[in-house]
Each structure stands twice: as structure tokens, then as C-alpha cells.
N, CA, C and O atoms as a DFTB+ gen file, in Angstrom:
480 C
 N C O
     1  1      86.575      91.511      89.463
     2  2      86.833      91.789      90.851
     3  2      87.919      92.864      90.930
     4  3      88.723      92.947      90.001
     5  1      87.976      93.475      91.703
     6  2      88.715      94.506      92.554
     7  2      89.744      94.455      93.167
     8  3      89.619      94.197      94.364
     9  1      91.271      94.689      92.589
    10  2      92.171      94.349      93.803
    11  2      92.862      95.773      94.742
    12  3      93.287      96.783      94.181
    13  1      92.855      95.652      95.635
    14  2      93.598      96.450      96.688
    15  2      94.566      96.087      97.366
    16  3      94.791      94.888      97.531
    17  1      95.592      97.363      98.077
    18  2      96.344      96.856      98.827
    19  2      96.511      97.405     100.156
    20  3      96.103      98.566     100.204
    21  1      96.932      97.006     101.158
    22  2      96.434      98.182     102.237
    23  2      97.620      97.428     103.354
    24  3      97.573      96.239     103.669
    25  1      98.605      98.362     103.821
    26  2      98.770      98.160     105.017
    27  2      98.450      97.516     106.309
    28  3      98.228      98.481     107.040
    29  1      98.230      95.968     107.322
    30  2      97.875      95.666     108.033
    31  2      97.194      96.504     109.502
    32  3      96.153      96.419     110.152
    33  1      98.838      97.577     109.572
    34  2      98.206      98.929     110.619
    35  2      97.308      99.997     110.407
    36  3      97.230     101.057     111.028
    37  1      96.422      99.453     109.142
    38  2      95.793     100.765     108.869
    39  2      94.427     100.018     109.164
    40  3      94.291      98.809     109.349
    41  1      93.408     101.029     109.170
    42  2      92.510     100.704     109.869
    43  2      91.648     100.170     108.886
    44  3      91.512     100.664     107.766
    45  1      90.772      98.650     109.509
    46  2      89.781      98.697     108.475
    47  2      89.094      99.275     107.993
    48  3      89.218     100.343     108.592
    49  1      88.162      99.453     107.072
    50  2      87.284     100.416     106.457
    51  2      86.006      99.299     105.634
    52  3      86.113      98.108     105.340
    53  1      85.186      99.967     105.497
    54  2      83.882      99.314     104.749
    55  2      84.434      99.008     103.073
    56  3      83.831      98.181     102.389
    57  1      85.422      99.636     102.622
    58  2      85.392      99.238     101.598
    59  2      86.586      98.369     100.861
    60  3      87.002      98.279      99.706
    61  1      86.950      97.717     102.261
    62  2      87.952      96.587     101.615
    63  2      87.357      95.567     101.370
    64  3      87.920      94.666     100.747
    65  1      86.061      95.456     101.803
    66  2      86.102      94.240     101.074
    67  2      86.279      92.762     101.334
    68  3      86.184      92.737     102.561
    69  1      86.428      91.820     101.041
    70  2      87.785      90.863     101.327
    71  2      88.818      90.945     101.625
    72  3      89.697      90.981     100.764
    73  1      89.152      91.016     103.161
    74  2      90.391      91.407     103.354
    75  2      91.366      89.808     103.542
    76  3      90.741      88.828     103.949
    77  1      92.503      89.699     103.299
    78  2      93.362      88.880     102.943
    79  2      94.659      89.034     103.411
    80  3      95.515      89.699     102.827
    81  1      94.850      88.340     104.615
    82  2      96.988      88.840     104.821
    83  2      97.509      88.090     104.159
    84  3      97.281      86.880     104.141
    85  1      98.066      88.505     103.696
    86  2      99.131      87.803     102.669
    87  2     100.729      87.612     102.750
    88  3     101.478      87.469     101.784
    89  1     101.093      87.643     104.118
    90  2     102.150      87.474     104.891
    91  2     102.474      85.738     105.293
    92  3     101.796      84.725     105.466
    93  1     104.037      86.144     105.314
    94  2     103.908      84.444     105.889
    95  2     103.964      84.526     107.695
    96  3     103.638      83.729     108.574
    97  1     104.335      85.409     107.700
    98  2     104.306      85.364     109.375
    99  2     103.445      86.859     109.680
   100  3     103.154      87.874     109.048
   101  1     103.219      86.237     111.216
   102  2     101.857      87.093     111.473
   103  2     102.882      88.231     111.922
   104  3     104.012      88.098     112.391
   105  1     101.987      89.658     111.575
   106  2     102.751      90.817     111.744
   107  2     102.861      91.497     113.428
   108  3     101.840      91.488     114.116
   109  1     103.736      91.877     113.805
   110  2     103.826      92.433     115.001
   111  2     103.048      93.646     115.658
   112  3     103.121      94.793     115.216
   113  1     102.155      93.205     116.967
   114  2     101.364      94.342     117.219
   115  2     100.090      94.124     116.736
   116  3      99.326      95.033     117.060
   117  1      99.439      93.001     115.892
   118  2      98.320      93.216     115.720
   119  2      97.597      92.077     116.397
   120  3      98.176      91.066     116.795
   121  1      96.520      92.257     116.488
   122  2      95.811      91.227     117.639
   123  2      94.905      90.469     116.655
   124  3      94.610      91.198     115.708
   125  1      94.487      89.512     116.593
   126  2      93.602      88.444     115.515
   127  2      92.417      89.450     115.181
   128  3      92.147      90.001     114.113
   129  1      91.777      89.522     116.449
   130  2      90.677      90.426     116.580
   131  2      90.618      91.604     115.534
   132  3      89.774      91.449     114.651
   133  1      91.325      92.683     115.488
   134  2      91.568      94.043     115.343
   135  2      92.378      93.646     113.878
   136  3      92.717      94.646     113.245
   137  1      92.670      92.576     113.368
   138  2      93.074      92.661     112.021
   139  2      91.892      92.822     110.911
   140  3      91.921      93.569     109.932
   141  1      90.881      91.970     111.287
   142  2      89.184      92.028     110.607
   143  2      89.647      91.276     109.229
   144  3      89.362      91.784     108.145
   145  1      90.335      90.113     109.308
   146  2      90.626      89.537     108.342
   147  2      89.641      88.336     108.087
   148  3      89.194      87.548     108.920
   149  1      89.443      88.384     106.905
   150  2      88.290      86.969     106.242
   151  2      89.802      86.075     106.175
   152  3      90.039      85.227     107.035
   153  1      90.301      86.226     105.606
   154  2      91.431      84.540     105.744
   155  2      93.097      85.186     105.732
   156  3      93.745      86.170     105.374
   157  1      93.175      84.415     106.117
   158  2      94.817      84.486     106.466
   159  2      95.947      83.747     105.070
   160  3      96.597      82.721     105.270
   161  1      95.966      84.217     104.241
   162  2      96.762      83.472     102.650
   163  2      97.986      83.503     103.034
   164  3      98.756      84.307     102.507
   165  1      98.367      82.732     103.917
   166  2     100.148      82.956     104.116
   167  2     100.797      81.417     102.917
   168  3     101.987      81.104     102.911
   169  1      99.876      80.782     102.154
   170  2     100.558      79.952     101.250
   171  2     100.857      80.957      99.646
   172  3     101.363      80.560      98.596
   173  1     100.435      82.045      99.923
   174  2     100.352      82.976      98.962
   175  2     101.278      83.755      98.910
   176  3     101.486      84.340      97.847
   177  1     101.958      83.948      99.844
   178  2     103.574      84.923     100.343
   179  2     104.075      84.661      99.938
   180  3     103.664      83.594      99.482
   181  1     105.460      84.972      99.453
   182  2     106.510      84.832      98.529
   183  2     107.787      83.821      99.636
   184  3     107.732      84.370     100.736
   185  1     108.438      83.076      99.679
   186  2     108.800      81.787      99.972
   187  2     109.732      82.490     101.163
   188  3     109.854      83.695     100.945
   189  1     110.289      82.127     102.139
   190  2     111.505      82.676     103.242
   191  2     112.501      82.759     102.701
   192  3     113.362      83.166     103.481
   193  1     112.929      82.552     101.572
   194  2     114.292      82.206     101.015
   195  2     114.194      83.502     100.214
   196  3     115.011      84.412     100.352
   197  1     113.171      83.548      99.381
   198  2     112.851      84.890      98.602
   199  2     112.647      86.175      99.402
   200  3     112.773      87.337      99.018
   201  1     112.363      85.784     100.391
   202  2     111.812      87.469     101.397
   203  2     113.335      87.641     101.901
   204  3     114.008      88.657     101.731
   205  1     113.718      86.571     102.494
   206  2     115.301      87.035     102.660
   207  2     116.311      87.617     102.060
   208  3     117.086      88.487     102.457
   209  1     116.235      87.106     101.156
   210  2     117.136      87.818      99.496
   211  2     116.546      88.920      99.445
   212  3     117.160      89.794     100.057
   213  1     115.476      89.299      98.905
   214  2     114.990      90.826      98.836
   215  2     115.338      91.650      99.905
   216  3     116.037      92.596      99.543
   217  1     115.065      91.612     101.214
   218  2     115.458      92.363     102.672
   219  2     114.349      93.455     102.091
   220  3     114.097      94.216     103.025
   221  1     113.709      93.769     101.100
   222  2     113.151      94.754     101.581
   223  2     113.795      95.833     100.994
   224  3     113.794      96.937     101.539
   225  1     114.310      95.633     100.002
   226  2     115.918      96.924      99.485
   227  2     115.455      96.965      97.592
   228  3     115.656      96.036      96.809
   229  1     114.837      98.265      97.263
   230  2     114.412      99.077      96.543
   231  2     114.484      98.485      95.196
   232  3     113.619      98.228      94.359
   233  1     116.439      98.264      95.244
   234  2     117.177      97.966      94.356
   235  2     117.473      96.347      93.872
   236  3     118.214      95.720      93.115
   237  1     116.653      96.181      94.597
   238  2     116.294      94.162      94.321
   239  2     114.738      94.044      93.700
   240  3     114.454      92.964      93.184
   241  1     113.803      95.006      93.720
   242  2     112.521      94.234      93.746
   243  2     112.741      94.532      92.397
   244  3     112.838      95.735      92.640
   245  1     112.912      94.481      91.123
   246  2     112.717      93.837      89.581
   247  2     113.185      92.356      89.804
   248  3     112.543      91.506      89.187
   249  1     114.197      91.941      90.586
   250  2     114.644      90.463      90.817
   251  2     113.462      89.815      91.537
   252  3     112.699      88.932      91.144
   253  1     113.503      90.424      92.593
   254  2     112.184      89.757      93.410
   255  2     110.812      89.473      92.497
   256  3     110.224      88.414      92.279
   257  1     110.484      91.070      91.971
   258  2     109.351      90.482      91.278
   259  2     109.386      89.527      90.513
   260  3     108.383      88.814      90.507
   261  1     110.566      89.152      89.572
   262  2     110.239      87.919      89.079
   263  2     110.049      86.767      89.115
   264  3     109.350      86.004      88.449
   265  1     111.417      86.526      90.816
   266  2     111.123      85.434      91.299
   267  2     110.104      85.113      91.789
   268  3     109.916      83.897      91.738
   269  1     109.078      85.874      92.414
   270  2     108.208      85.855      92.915
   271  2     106.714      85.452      92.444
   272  3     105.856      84.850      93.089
   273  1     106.651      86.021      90.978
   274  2     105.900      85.572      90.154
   275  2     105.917      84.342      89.366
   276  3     105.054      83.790      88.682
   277  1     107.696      83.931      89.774
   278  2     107.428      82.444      89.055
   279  2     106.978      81.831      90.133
   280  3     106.266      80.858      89.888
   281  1     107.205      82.146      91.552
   282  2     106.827      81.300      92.616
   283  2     105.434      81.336      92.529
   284  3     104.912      80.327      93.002
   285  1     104.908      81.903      92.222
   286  2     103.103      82.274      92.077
   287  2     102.571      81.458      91.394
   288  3     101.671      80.698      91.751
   289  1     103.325      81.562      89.802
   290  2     102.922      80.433      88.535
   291  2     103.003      79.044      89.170
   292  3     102.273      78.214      88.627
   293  1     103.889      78.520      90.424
   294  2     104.030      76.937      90.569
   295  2     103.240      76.644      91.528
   296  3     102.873      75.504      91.815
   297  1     102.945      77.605      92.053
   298  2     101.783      77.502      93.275
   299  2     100.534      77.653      92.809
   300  3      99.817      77.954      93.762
   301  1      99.793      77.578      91.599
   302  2      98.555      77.785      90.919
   303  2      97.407      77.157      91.864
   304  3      96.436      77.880      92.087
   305  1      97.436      76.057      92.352
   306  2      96.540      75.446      93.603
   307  2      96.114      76.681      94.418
   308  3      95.069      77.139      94.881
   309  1      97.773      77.086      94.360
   310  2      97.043      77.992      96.260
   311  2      96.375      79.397      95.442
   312  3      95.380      79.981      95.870
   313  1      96.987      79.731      94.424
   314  2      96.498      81.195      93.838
   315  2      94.688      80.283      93.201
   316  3      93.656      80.895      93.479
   317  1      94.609      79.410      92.701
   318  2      93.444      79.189      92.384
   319  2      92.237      79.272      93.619
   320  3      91.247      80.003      93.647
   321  1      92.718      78.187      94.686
   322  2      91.753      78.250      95.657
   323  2      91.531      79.475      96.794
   324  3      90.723      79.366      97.716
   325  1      92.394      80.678      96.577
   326  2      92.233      81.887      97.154
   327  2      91.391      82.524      96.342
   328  3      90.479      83.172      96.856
   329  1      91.506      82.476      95.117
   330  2      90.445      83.145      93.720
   331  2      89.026      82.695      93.989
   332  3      88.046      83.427      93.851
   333  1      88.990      81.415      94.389
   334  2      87.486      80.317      94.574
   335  2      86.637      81.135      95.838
   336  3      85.435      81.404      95.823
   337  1      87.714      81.479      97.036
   338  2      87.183      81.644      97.854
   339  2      86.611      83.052      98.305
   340  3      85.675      83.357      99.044
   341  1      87.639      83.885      97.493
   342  2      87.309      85.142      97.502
   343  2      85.602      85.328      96.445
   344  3      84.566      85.932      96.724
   345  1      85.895      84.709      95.525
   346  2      84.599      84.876      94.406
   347  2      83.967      84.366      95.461
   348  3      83.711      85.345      96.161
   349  1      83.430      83.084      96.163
   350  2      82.530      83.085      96.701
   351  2      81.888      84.221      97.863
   352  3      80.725      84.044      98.227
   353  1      82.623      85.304      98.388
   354  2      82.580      85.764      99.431
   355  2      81.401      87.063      98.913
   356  3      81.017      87.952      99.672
   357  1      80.995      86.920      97.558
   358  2      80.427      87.814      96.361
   359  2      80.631      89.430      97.309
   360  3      79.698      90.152      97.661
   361  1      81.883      89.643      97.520
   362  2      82.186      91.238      97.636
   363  2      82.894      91.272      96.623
   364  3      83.599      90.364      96.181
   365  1      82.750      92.240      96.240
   366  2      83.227      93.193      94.849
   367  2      85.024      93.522      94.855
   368  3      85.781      93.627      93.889
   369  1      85.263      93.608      96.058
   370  2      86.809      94.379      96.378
   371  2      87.605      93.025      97.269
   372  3      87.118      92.668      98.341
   373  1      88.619      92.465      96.813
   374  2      89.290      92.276      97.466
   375  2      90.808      92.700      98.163
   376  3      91.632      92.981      97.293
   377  1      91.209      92.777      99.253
   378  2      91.788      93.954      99.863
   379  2      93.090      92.931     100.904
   380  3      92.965      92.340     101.977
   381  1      94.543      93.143      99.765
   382  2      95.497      92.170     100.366
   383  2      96.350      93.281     101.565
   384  3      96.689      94.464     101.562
   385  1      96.432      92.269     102.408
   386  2      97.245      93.073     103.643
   387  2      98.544      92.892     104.018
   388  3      98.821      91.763     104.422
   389  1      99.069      93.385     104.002
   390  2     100.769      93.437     104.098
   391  2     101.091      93.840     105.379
   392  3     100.221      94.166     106.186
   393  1     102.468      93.845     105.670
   394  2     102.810      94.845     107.075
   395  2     104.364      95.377     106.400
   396  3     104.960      95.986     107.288
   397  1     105.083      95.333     105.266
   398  2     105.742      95.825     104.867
   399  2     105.748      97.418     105.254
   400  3     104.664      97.996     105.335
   401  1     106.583      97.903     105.417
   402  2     107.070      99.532     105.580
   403  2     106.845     100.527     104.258
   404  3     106.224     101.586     104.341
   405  1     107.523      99.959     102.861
   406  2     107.352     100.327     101.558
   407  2     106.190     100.155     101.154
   408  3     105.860      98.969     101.159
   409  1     105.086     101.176     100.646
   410  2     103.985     100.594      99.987
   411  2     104.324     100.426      98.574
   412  3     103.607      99.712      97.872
   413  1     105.260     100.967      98.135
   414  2     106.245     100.850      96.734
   415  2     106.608     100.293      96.521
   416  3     106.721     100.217      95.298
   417  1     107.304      99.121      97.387
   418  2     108.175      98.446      96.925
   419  2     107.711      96.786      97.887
   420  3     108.610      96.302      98.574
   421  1     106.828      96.319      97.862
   422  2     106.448      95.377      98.444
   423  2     105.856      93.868      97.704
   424  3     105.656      93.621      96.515
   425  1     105.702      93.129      98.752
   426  2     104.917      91.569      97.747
   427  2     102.997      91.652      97.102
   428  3     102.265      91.147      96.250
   429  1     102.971      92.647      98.214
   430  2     101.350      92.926      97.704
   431  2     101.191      93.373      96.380
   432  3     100.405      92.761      95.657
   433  1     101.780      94.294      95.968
   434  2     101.973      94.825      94.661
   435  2     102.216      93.761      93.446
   436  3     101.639      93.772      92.358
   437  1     103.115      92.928      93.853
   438  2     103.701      92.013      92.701
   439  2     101.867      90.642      92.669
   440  3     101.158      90.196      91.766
   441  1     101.884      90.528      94.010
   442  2     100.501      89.473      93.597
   443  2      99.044      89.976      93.992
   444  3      98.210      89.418      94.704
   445  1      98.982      91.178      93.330
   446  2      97.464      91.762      93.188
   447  2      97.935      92.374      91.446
   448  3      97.050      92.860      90.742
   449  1      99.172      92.282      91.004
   450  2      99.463      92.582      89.140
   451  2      99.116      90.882      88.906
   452  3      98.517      90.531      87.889
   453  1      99.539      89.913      89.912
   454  2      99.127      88.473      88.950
   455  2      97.835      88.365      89.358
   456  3      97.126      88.038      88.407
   457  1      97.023      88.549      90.719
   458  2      95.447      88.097      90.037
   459  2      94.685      88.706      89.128
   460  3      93.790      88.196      88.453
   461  1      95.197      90.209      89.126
   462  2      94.143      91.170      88.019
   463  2      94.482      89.998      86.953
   464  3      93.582      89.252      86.564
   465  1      96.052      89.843      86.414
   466  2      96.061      88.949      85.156
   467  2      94.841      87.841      84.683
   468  3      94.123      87.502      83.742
   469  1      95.228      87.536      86.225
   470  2      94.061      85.508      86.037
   471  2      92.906      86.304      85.969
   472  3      92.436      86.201      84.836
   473  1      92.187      87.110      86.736
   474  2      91.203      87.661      86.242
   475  2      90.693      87.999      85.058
   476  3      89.552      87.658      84.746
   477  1      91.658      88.873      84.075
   478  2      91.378      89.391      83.111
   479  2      90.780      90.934      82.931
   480  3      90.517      91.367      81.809
């Protein structure tokens, strides 16, 4: 499978795929409708305690990423049954949505490097 990452304000397109927010809170400005999301993975977001600590600041995300990925490893349930559900959806691309500002420096990045992993 296919991972992507894409901005929430950007527009859908035919070739995302499975699209997936992966936020814990719903992003500002977008309407349910006009997101064109197959599921909403907010057990998949990186914890409030962790998004807080990071703020979002350049010079934290090697910390973040790690915490973040151990938070991933203890949550295997929720990363498994997002894997189940996406495979069933038999599209080729799945396409995580963020509303972060940084496309560099964000949570999408850190958990679309751990499913390629579980993938293989």
C-alpha cells in the first residue's frame, strides 16, 4: 500500500485514495462534507500532552518523533485496526490528513514512516 500526506485545506483529488484525518481535534474551517474523508483516526494522533510539548517548533520534532512513535508502538490496536480497515477499502493509496502549517515538520510524517514499516 501507498502512503501519503496531504494537508486537510487542500483539495481532494482522485488520487488520495483513502483519505484519513489523523488529528485529534477537528481542524478549523472545514465542514464534514468538504473534508471527503473515509474515517476520521483521531485515536491515531499523537496524545495532547505530546502535541503540547512539541507546539509545533522545528527544533523539538527529533524529540517528538520519538515520543510519538513510542506512543504508536503502545497503541498497536488502534494502528492495527486502521491498517484492517484501510486494506479492506482495496484502494491502493492511502492519504493521511493533517491541518498542521509545516508540511516538514509535522505528525503525518512521523506515522505514515511507521505504517510503511508494518507494511514492509
Amino acid at each position: 500500500m501507498k502512503y501519503a500526506i496531504k494537508r486537510i485545506y487542500d483539495d481532494p483529488a482522485r488520487g488520495d485514495g483513502y483519505r484519513a484525518l489523523v488529528d485529534r481535534l477537528w481542524p478549523r474551517g472545514i465542514t464534514k462534507d468538504a473534508a471527503e474523508i473515509d474515517v476520521w483516526a483521531k485515536d491515531l494522533a499523537p496524545s495532547s500532552e505530546l502535541r503540547k510539548e512539541f507546539a509545533h517548533m522545528p527544533e523539538r520534532f527529533a524529540d517528538f518523533r520519538r515520543a510519538y512513535r513510542q506512543e504508536l508502538r503502545t497503541n498497536e490496536d488502534a494502528v492495527e485496526d486502521f491498517l484492517a480497515d484501510a486494506r479492506s477499502s482495496r484502494k491502493k493509496t492511502v492519504t493521511l490528513l493533517y491541518a498542521a502549517k509545516d508540511p516538514a515538520c509535522n505528525h503525518a510524517l512521523v506515522l505514515a514512516e511507521h505504517l510503511r514499516a508494518l507494511d514492509g
